[in-house]
C-alpha positions in Angstrom: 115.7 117.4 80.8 116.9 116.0 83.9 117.7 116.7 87.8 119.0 114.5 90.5 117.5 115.2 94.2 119.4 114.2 97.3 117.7 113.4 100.1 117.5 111.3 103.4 120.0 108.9 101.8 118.3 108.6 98.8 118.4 110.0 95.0 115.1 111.5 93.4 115.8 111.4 89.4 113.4 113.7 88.0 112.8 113.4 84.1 110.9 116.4 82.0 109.0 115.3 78.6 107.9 118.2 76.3 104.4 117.7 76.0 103.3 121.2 74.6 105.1 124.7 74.5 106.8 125.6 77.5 105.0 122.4 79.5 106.5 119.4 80.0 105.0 115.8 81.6 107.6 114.7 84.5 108.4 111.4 86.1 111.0 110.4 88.9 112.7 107.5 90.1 113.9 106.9 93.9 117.4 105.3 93.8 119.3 104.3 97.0 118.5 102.6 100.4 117.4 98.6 99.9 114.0 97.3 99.5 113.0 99.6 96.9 110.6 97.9 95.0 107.1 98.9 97.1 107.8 102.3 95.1 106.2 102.5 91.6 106.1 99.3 89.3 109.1 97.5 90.6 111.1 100.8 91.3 110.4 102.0 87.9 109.6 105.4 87.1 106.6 107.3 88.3 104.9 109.2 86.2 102.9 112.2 87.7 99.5 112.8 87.2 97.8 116.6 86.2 99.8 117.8 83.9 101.6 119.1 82.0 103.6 121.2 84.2 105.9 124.0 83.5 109.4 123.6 84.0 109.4 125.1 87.0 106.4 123.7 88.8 107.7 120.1 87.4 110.8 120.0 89.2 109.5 121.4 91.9 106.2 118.8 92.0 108.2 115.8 91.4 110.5 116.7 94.4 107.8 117.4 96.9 106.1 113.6 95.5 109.5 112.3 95.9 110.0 113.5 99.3 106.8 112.4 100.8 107.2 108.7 98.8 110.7 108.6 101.0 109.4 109.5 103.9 106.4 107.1 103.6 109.2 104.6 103.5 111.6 105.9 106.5 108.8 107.9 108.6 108.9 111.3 110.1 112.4 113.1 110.7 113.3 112.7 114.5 
């Protein structure tokens, strides 16, 4: 399953595995902006760590790493 984030400029794509019933491993990949490549092995997927997740909590987890990754990048919201 897939979902596709907006924000600051930038796309979050958030993938869900199945990894038992009902749970599911997620990753996400930051598109957008330039100079991407300081995020995750060249700008490749990142896989998050203590899971699985349900579907809920997964979406919601990989937006909020997402987020803070991007505003790592850009700094705080003026």
């Amino acid at each position: 399953m897939q979902r596709m984030i907006t924000y600051r400029g930038f796309e979050i794509h958030v993938e869900l595995t199945p990894a038992a019933e009902e749970t599911f491993d997620v990753t996400f990949l930051i598109k957008g902006g330039t100079n991407l490549e300081v995020l995750g092995a060249r700008g490749g997927r990142v896989r998050l760590r203590n899971g699985p997740f349900t579907e809920r909590w997964a979406y919601l987890v990989a937006e909020i790493a997402g987020q803070a990754a991007i505003d790592v990048l850009l700094g705080p919201v003026e």
